[in-house]
C-alpha positions in Angstrom: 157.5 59.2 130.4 154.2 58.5 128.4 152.2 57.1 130.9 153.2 60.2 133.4 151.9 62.4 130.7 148.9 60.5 129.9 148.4 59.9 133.7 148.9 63.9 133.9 146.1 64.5 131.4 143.8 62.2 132.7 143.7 63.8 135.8 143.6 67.1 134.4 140.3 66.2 132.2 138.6 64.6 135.4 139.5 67.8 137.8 138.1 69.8 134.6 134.6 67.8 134.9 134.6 68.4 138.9 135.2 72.5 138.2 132.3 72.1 134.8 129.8 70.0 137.4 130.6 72.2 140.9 129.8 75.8 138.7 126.9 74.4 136.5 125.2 73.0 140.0 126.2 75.9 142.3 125.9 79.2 140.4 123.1 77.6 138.1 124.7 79.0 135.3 124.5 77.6 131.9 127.0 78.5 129.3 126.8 78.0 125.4 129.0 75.2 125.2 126.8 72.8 122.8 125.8 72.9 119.3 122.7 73.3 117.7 121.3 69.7 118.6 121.7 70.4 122.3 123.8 69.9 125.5 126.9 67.6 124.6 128.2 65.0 127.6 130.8 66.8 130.1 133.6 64.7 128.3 132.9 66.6 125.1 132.5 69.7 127.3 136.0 69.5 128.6 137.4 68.9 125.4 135.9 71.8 123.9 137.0 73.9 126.5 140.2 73.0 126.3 140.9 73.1 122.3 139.4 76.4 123.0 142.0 77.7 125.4 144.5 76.3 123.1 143.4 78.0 120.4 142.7 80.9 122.4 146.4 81.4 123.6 147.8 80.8 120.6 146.3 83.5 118.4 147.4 87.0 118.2 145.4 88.3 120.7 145.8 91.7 122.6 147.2 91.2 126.1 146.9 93.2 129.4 146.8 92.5 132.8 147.4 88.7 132.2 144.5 88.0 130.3 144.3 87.5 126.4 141.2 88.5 124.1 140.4 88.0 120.5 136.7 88.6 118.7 136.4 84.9 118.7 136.0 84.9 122.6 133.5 87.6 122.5 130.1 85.9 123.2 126.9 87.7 124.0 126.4 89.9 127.0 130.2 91.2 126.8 130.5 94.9 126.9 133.3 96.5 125.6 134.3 100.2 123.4 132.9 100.3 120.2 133.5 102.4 117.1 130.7 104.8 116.0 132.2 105.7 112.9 134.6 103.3 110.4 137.8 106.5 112.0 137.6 105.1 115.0 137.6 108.8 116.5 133.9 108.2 118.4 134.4 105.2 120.9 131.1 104.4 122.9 130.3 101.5 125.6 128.0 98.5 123.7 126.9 95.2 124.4 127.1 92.4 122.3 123.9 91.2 121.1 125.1 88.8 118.2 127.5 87.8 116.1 128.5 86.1 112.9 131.1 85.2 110.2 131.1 86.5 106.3 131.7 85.2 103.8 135.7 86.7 104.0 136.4 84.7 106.8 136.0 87.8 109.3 133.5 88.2 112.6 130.7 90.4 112.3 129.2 91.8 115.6 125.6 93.1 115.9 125.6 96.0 118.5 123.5 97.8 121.2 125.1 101.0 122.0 124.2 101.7 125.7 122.1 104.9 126.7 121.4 105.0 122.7 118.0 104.5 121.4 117.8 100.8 119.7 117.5 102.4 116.4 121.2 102.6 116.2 122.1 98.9 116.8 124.3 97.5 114.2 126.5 95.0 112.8 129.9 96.1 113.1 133.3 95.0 112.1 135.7 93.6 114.3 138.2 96.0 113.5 135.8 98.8 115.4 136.0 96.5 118.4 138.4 98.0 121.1 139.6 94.3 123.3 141.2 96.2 125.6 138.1 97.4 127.4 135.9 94.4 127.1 134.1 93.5 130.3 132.5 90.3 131.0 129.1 89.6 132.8 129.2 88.2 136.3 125.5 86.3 135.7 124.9 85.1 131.5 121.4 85.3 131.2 120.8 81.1 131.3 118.0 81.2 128.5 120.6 81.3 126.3 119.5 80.0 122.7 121.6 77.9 121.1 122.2 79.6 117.7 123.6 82.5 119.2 127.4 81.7 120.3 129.4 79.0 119.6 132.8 80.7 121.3 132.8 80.5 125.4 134.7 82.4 127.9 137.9 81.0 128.5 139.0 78.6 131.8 140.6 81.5 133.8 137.6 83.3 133.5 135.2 80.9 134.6 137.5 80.1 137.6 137.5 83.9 138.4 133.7 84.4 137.7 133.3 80.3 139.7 135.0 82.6 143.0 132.6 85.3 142.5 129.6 83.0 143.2 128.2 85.0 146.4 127.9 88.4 145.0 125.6 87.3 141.9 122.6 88.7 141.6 119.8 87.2 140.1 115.8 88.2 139.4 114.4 86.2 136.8 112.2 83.2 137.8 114.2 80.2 137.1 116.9 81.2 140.1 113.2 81.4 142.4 112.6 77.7 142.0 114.3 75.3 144.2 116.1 72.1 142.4 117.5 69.3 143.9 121.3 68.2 142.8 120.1 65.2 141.3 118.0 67.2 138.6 120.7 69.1 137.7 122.7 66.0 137.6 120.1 64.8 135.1 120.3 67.8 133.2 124.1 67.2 131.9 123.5 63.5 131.7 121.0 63.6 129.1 123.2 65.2 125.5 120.1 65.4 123.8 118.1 67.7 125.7 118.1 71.2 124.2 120.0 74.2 126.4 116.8 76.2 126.1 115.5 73.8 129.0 112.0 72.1 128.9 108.7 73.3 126.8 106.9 73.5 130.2 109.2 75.9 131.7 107.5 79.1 130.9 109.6 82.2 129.5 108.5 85.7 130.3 111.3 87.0 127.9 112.8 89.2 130.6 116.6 88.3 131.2 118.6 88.2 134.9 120.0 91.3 136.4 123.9 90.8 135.3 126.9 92.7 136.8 129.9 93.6 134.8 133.3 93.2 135.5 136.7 94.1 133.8 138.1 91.4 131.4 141.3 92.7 131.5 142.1 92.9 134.9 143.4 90.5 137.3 141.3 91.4 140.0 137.6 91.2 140.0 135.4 93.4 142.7 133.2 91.8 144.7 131.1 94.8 145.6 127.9 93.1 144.4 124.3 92.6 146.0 123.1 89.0 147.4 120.0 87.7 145.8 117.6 88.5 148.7 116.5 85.0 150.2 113.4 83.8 152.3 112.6 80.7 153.2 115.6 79.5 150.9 114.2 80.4 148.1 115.3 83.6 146.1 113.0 85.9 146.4 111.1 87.5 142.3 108.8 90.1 142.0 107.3 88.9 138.6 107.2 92.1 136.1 104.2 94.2 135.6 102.2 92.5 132.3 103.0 94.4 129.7 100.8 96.0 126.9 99.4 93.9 124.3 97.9 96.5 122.3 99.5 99.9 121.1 102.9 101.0 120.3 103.3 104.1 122.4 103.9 101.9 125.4 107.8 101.6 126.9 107.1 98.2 128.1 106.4 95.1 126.2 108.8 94.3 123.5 110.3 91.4 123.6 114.1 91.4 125.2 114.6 87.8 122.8 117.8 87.7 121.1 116.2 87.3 117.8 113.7 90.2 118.2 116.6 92.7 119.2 118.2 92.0 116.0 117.3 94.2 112.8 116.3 91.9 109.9 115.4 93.8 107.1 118.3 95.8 105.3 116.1 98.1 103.1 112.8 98.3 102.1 111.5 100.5 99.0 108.5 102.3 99.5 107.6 104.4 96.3 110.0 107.3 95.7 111.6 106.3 99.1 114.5 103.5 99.7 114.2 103.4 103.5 117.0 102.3 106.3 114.2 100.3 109.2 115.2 100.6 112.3 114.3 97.6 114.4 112.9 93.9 113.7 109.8 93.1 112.3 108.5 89.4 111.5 108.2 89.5 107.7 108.6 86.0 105.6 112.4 84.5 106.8 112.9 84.2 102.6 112.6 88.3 102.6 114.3 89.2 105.2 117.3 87.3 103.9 117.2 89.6 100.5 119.0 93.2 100.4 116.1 94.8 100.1 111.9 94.3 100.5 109.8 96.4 97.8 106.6 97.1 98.6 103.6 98.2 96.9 103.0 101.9 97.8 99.1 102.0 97.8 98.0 98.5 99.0 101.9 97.5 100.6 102.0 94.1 99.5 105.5 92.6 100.0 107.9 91.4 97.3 111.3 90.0 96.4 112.5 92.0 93.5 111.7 95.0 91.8 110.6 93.0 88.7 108.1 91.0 90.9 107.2 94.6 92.0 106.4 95.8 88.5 104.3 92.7 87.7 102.0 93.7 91.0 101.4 96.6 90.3 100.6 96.1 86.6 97.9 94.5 88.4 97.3 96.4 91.8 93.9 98.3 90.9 94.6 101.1 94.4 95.5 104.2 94.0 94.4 105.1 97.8 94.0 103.0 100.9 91.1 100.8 101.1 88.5 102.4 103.2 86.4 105.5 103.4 87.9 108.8 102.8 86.9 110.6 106.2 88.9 114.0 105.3 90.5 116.3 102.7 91.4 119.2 103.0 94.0 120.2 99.9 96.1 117.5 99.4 95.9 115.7 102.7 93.7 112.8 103.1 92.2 110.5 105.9 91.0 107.2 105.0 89.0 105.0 108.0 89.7 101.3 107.5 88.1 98.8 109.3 90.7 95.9 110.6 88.2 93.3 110.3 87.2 94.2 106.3 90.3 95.3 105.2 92.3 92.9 107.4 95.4 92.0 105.0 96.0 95.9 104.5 96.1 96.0 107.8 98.1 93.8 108.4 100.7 94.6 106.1 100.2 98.3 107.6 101.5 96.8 110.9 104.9 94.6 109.4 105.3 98.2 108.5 105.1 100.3 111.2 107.1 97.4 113.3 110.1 98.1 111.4 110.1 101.8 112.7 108.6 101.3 116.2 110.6 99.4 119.0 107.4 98.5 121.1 104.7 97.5 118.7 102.7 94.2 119.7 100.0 93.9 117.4 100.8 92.2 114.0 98.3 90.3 112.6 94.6 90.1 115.0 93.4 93.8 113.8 90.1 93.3 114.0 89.3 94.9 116.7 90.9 98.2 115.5 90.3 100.6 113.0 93.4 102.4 111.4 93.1 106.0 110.2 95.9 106.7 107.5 97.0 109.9 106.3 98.2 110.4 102.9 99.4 113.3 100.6 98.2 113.2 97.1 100.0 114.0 93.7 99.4 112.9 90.3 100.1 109.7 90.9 97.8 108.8 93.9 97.6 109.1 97.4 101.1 108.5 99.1 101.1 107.1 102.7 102.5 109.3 105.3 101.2 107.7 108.2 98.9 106.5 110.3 97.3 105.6 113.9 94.7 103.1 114.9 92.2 102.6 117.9 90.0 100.1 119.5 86.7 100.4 118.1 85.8 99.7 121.9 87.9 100.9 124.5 87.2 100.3 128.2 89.7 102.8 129.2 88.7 105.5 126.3 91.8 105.5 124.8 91.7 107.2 121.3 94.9 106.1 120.1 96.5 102.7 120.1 99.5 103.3 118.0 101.1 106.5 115.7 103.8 106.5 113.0 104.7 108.7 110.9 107.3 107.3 108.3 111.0 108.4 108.5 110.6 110.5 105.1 107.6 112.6 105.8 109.1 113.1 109.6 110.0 116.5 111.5 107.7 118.1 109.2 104.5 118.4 111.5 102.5 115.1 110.3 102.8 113.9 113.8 101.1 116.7 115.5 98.4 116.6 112.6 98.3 112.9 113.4 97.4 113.6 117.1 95.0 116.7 116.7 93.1 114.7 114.3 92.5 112.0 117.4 91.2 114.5 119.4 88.8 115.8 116.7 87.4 112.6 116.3 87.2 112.6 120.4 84.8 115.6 120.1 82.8 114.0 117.2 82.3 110.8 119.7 81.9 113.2 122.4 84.1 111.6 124.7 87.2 112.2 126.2 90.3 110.4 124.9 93.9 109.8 125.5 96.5 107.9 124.4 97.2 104.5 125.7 99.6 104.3 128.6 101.9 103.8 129.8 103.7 106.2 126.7 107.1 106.0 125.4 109.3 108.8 126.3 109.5 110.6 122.9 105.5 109.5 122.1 105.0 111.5 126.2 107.5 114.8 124.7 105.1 114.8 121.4 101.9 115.1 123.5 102.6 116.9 126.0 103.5 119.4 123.6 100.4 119.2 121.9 98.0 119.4 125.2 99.9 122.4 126.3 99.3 124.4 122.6 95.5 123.0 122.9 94.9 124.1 126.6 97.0 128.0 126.0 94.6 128.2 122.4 91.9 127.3 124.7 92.3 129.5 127.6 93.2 132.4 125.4 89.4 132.0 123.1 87.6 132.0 126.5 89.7 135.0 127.8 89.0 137.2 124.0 85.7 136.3 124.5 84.7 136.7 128.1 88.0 138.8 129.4 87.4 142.1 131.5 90.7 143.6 131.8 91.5 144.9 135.2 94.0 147.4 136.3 96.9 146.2 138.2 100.8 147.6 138.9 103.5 145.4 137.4 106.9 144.1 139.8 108.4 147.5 138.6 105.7 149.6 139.8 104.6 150.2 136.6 101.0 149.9 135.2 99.4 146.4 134.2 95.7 144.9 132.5 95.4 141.3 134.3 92.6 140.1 132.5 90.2 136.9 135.0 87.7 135.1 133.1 85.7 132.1 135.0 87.2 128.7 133.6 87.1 125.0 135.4 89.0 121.9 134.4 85.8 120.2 133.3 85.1 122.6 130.9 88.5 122.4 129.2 88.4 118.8 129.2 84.8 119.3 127.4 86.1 122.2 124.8 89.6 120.1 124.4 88.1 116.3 124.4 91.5 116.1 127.1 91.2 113.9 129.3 91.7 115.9 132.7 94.5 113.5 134.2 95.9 114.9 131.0 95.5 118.1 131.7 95.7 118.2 135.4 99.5 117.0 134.5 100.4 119.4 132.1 99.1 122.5 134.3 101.5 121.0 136.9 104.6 120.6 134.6 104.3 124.6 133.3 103.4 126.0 136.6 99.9 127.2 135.3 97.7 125.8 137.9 98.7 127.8 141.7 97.0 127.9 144.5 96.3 131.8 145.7 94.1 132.6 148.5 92.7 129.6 149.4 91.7 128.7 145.2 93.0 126.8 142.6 93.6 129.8 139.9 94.8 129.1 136.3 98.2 131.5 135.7 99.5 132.3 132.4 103.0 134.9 132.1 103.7 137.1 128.9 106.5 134.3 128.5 104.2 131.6 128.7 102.2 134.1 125.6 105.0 134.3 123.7 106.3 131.0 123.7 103.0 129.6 122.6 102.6 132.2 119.5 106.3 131.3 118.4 105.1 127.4 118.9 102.1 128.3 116.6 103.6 130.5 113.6 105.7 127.4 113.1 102.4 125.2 113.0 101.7 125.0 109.2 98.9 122.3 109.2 96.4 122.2 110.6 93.1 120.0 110.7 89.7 122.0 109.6 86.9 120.5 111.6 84.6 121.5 108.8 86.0 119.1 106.3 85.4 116.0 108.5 83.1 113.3 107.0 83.0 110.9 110.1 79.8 109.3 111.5 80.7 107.8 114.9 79.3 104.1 115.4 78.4 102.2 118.2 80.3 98.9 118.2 78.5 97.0 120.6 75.9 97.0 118.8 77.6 95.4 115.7 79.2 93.2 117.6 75.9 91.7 119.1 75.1 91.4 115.7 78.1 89.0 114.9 
């Protein structure tokens, strides 16, 4: 009787290798089944697989359907019903980004809720899980780090997801390159070779396409698209490069598991304790601590609020470094140059990462001046926000990156951050715009802006130059149209627009029509009115005549270095 069961097992383990070899070489999919120090030997594989499933059927899991989940089966990439709120009344669709276990013995899962700006990603309780709707990915990205999941899937699901192989589809550039068998024998031969693959592969950060099926179901569809093939090859379009410059771009963050994770708690900023909303790559030792202080005027970074104290004993600012280019009340605008005043600067930008989701630029500011806007009070000038630009832009942008801190937000700083720019524009006497491609809330905020600028415009030239001419209304009744002579050049010279800029915005609200065989430049009494609403809500504004900028010419310092 023991040798049959022995015998039994034996078998079992070395039809469990076949199944772990035949989907690893097949399907090319690598799943987190080592620890830290690498791949482990398919013998250990297949043991931890199956004290897995052990334990996996034997705890109190939900069931439905024939399958069995618990949080410690949820691995990253799983999508499932999420609690908003501790009630449990809001229940969204979220993936799994991370997870982790406190100190109370308990899983902690770090959140992406989907359609949802990143801003609200989270750790949440397992309790605000909802295992009946979790739904597994067909394709795990294989880039997989190592620190990230220690549970796997369990063996019916890899079967299930093994006879799924022909409807994966994959478009990231390791599935493009063709491997022979006996490298991928070598791959699970070697236990010490990390699961992250070789330092010569090269990582572009994106992540496969992955299709989602229900965990909970017995049946899984197989409605999916083939990877298009030519040649035998897969076929990859590699991904347009992304920005390496401003923060206003939607492309160019990193999709890295660690970067989509918010590291810093709380930071204290002066009078304001501040919630960040996304990662930003201060010292590992901070970002462990509830909370970073930092130094309001020249934003050093410290531990405690004692080491605080002891800086700023110290700390001889009272205002950003730099010149003070504009005041006008208690609004400020201080210039600072990335390459003089380069740890401000950089300390401006660990900043300004925690609040935007794109930003690139960290620590090489010297090509970039910054122009910070501050409010004053007895204490000193406050910071309120910022945005920089190259000193030397070949495509004339005038704006690299903008922020306005959470506190001073919704309260017009933005706009004044933006009509500054273009004032600046018209001292350089260029045109500018922002860089592209822009964000979708950074496009809504500008937009905005071009269309108040161009209406303001339009309406000057028209009280100024405007002959009003009689005309009959739809109603029959009696009309002033008022024509003045205007060309897109010359609101791109009054504005400092740049006219793709306005050419777009003219096309959005309808302005520019074609009528009898002319461009013409239409505005409606509702267009009127919904300008002068926009602009009796408009309390600051920048005064041109309280500028103190001198424009430079870069190139020519630059020669000089």
């Amino acid at each position: 009787m023991i040798i049959f069961i022995f015998l039994f097992l034996n078998d079992f383990i070395i039809n469990l290798k076949i199944t772990l070899k035949n989907k690893l070489l097949n399907e090319e999919m690598v799943c987190d089944l080592s620890t830290t120090t690498g791949i482990k030997s398919v013998d250990e594989q297949a043991t931890n697989l199956m004290n897995s499933q052990t334990t996996y059927n034997n705890n109190n899991a939900e069931q439905f359907g024939g399958k069995r989940w618990n949080v410690e089966a949820l691995y990253e990439s799983c999508r499932l019903k999420v609690s908003m709120t501790n009630n449990g009344q809001t229940m969204t669709d979220a993936e799994v980004i991370s997870k982790r276990k406190g100190l109370n013995g308990r899983w902690n899962f770090y959140v992406h809720y989907l359609d949802c700006n990143r801003r609200l990603d989270e750790w949440v309780d397992e309790d605000r899980l909802d295992l009946r709707t979790v739904r597994v990915p067909q394709r795990v990205r294989k880039s997989i780090s190592t620190a990230s999941f220690t549970s796997s899937p369990s063996i019916s699901d890899l079967q299930q997801m093994d006879q799924q192989h022909s409807s994966f589809s994959v478009s990231d550039e390791q599935s493009s390159r063709g491997s022979t068998p006996e490298k991928q024998l070598e791959l699970f031969r070697s236990p010490a070779r990390s699961i992250t693959g070789s330092r010569k592969r090269r990582h572009h950060g994106g992540s496969a396409a992955i299709h989602y099926v229900d965990a909970n179901c017995t049946h899984i569809s197989s409605e999916h698209s083939k990877p298009s093939v030519s040649n035998g090859i897969n076929s990859y379009t590699p991904p347009p490069a992304p920005s390496l410059r401003g923060s206003m771009s939607k492309k160019g963050h990193s999709e890295d598991v660690l970067t989509r994770i918010r590291n810093v708690e709380l930071i204290e900023l002066g009078r304001n304790i501040i919630q960040p909303w996304y990662f930003s790559p201060y010292p590992k030792e901070l970002t462990m601590l509830p909370c970073i202080y930092l130094c309001e005027f020249c934003l050093t970074y410290t531990k405690s609020r004692s080491s605080l104290t002891r800086h700023v004993a110290k700390c001889n600012l009272f205002h950003p470094p730099g010149n003070e280019i504009y005041r006008n009340g208690t609004i400020s605008f201080f210039e600072i140059d990335g390459r003089k005043n380069k740890i401000y600067a950089q300390n401006l930008c660990l900043l300004a990462k925690l609040f935007l989701d794109h930003k690139t630029l960290y620590y090489d500011t010297d090509p970039f001046l910054f122009y910070v806007l501050t409010e004053y009070d007895q204490k000193g000038f406050r910071l309120v926000g910022y945005f920089s630009k190259e000193k030397e832009s070949a495509d004339e942008y005038n704006v690299a990156c903008i922020l306005v801190l959470p506190p001073f937000q919704k309260r017009g700083y933005g706009r004044l951050l933006i009509e500054f720019s273009y004032e600046l524009s018209k001292i350089d006497g260029k045109t500018g715009s922002p860089e592209k491609p822009l964000s979708d809330l950074g496009f809504l905020s500008y937009r905005s802006y071009w269309f108040q600028t161009i209406m303001e415009t339009i309406l000057n030239i028209v009280r100024e130059q405007g002959d009003p001419i009689p005309s009959q209304g739809e109603n029959g009744e009696e009309e002033e149209d008022t024509q003045v002579s205007v060309s897109i050049m010359d609101l791109c010279e009054l504005t400092s627009i740049r006219k793709e800029d306005i050419l777009q915005t003219l096309e959005f609200y309808e302005i520019n029509n074609y009528f009898r065989g002319e461009y013409v430049l239409t505005l409606t009494y509702e267009m009127i009115e919904a300008y002068q609403k926009s602009v009796e809500k408009r309390q600051l504004r920048i005064d041109p005549k309280y500028i103190r900028y001198v424009p430079k010419d870069w190139s020519k310092y630059r020669r000089q270095i």
